[in-house]
C-alpha positions in Angstrom: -21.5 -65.9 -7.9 -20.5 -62.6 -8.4 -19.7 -62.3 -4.5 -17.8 -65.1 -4.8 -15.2 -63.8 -7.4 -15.0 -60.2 -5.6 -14.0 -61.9 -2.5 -11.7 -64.1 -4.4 -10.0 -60.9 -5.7 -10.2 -59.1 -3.1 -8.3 -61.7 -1.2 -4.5 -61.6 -1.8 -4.5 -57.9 -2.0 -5.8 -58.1 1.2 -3.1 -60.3 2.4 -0.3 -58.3 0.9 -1.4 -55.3 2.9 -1.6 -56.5 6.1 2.3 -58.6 5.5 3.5 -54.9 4.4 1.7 -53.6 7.2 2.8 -55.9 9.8 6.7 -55.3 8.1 6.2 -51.6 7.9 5.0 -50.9 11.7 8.2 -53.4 12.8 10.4 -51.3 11.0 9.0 -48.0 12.0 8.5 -49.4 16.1 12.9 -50.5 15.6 13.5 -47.3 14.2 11.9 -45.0 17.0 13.7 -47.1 19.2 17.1 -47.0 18.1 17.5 -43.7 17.0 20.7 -42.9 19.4 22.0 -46.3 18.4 23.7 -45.1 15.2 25.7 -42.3 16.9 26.3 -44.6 19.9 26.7 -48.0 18.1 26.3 -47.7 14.3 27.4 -51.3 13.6 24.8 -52.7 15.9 22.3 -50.2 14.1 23.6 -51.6 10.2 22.8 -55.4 11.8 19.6 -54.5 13.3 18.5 -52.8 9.9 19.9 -55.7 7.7 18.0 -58.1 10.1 14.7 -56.0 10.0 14.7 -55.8 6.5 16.2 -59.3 5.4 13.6 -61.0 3.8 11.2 -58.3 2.7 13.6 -56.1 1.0 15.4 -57.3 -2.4 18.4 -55.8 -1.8 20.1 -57.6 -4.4 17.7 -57.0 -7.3 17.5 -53.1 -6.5 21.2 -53.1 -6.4 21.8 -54.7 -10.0 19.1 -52.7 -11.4 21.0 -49.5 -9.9 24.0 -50.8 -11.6 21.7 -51.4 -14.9 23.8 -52.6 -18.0 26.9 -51.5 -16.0 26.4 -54.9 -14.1 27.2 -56.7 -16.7 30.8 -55.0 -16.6 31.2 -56.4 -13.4 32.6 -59.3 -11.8 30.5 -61.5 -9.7 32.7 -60.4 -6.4 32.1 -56.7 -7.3 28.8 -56.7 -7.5 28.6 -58.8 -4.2 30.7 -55.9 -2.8 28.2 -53.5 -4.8 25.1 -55.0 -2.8 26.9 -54.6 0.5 28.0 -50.7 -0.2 24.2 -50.2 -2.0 23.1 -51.6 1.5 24.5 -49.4 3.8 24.3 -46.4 2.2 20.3 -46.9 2.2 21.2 -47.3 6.3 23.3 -44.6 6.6 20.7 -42.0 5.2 18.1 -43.6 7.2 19.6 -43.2 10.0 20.8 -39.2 9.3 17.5 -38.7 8.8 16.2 -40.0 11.3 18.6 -38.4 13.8 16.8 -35.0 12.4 13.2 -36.1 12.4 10.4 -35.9 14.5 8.5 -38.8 15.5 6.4 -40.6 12.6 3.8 -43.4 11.8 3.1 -44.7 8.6 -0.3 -45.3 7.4 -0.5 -48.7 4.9 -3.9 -47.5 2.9 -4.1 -49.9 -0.2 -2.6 -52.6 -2.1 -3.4 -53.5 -5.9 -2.0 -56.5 -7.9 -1.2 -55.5 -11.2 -4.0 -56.9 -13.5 -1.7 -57.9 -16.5 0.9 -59.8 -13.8 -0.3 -61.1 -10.8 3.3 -61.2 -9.2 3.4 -57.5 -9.3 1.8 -55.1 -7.2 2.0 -51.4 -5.3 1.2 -50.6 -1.5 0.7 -47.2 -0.9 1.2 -45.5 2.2 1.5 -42.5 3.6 4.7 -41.0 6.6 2.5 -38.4 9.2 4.9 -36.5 11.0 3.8 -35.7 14.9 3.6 -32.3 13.1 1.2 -33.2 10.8 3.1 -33.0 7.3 2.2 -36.2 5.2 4.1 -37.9 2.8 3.0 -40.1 0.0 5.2 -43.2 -0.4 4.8 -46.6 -2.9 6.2 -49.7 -2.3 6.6 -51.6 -5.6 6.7 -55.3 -4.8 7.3 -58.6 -6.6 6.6 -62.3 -5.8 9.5 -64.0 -5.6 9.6 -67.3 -7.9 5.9 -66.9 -7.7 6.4 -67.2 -3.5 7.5 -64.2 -1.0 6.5 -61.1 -1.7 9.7 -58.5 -1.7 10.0 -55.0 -2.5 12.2 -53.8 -5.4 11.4 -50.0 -5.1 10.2 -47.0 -3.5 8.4 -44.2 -5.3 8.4 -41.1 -2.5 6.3 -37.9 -3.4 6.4 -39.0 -6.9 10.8 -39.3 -7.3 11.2 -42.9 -8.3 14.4 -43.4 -5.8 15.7 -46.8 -7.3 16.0 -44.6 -11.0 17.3 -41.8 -9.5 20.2 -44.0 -7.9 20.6 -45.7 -11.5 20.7 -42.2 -13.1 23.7 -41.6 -10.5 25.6 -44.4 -10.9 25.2 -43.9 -14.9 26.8 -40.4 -14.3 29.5 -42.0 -11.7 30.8 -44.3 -14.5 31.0 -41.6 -17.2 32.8 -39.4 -14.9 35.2 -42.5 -13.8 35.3 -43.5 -17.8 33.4 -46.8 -17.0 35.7 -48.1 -14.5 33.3 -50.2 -12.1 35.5 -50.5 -8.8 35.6 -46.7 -8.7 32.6 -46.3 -8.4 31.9 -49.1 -6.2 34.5 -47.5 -4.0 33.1 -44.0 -3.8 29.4 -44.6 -4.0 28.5 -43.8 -0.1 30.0 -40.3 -1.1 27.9 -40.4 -4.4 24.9 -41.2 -2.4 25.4 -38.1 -0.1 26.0 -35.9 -3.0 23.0 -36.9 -4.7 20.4 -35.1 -2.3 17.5 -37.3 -2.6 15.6 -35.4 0.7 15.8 -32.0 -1.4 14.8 -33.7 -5.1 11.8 -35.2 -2.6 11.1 -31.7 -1.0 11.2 -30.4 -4.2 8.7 -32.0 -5.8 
């Protein structure tokens, strides 16, 4: 019996890692191969991303989470327009770094369902440069309307990045005196200025 039940568990972690797996190793395989796109083509490069990632990434639910109680402030087209600039300032830095980095895998190592919320979970994984520096990175995923699993986060060497964008845009609209479409408008720049790599490297 026992078997039975440890099997049972051990199931839809199971599954989870392999469909992050199978997502993740896409991803990386597109990325290695269009890595001169983005200089060359870079709105072919944001439609290739958008399409890799559709489906598997919430993009919408990281954004309004980003925008935190601020979202409420806004009106239904600005936060459309808010997912949009969110979006492709997540492709943009990919792509800068990218255009910098060596070659990379990613290793998918483990997947737990939370036990108090079986719609939770975290995949950890780890980016091996072709030099050999590893970095530990967390998915944090949610089941969909009890479906699709999606990811809502990334934790990367420890810096949360989804809270580290909300901090940002919680100091963009106190420096804008809470006016939403400014910082809508300048985030890309706000995204640059915030340094993730170095808080990451810093670590």
């Amino acid at each position: 019996m026992a078997f039975y039940v440890t099997s049972a568990q051990a199931g839809p972690e199971e599954d989870l890692l392999h469909y992050v797996d199978d997502n993740t190793q896409r991803l990386v395989k597109q990325l290695n191969a269009e890595r001169g796109l983005y200089e060359e083509d870079p709105e072919t490069f944001y439609r290739n991303m958008d399409d890799a990632l559709d489906g598997f990434v919430d993009f919408r639910r990281i954004a309004a989470r980003v925008m935190g109680r601020y979202a409420r402030q806004a009106t239904p087209e600005q936060r459309n327009e808010f997912v949009g600039r969110f979006k492709r300032s997540l492709f943009d830095s990919y792509a800068q770094a990218l255009v910098n980095a060596e070659d990379f895998s990613i290793n998918v190592n483990d997947a737990t369902i939370n036990p108090q919320d079986d719609n939770r979970a975290s995949v950890a994984m780890e980016v091996v440069t072709a030099s050999g520096n590893r970095h530990a990175v967390t998915y944090s995923m949610y089941r969909k309307n009890g479906g699709k699993w999606m990811m809502e986060n990334v934790i990367v060497e420890g810096v949360n990045i989804g809270l580290s964008f909300r901090d940002r845009f919680t100091q963009e609209m106190e420096a804008s005196r809470g006016q939403v479409q400014v910082v809508i408008d300048g985030w890309s720049d706000a995204v640059k200025s915030l340094n993730l790599e170095d808080e990451v490297n810093n670590s």
